[in-house]
C-alpha positions as CSV (number, residue, x, y, z in Angstrom):
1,X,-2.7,16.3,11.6
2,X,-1.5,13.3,10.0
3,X,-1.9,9.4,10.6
4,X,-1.9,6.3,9.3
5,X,-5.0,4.0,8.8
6,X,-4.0,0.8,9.1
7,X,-5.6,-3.5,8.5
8,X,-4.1,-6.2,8.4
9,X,-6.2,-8.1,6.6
10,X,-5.6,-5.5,3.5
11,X,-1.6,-5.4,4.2
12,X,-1.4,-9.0,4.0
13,X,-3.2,-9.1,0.6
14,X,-0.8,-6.4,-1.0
15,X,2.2,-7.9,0.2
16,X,1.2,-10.9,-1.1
17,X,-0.5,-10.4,-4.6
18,X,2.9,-8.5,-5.1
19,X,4.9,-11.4,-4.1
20,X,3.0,-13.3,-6.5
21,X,4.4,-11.8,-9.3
22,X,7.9,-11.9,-8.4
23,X,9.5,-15.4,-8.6
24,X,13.2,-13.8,-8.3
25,X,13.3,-13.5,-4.8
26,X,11.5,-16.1,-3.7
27,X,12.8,-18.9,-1.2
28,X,12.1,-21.2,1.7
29,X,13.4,-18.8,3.8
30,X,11.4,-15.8,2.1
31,X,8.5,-16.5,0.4
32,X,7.3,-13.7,-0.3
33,X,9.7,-11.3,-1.6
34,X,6.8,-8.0,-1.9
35,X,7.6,-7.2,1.9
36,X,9.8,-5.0,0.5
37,X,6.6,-3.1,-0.7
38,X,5.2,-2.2,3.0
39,X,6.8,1.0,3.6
40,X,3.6,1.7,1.2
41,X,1.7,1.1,4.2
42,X,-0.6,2.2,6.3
43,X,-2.7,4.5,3.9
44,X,-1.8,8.3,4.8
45,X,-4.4,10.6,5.9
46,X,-4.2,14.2,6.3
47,X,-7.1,16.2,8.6
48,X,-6.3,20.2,7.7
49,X,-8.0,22.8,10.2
50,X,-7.6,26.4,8.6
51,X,-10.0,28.0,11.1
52,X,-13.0,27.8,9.3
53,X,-13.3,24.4,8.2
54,X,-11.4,20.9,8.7
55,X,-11.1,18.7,5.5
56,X,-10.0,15.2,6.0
57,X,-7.8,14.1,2.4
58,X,-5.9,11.1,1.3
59,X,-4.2,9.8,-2.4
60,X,-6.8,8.0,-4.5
61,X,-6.0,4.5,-3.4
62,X,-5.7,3.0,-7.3
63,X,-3.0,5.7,-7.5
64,X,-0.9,4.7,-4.5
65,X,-1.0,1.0,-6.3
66,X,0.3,2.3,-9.2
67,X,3.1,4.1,-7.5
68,X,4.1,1.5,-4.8
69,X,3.2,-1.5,-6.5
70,X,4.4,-0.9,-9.9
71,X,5.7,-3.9,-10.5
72,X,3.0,-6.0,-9.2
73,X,1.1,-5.0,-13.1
74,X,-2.2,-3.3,-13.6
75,X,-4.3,-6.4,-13.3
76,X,-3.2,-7.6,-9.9
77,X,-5.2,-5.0,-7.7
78,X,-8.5,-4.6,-10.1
């Protein structure tokens, strides 16, 4: 099975600290250019049942920064 986990407290915050660092973009009308990041999101879980056991298994989060929000720079999400 596979779902989504998903708050919108954290959401918010990714958009935005990735929006922080990108001034080219950036209007009245669209402050906050990162939205283009939230495909990223929600987190992915996968729950596998081979018969004899379920195991529950997601990316390591730090990873999925560093692959989504490339751009936003190590720093921003430490």
């Amino acid at each position: 099975m596979y779902f989504g986990i998903s708050n919108a407290y954290t959401e918010n915050k990714c958009v935005r600290i990735n929006s922080g660092s990108r001034d080219e973009g950036k209007s009245d009308d669209a402050p906050l250019p990162g939205v283009d990041h939230s495909p990223a999101l929600p987190l992915e879980v996968l729950v596998v049942n081979d018969g004899k056991r379920v195991q529950v298994v997601q990316y390591g989060q730090m990873w999925r920064m560093q692959l989504y929000f490339w751009d936003s720079g190590y720093g921003a999400f430490a």
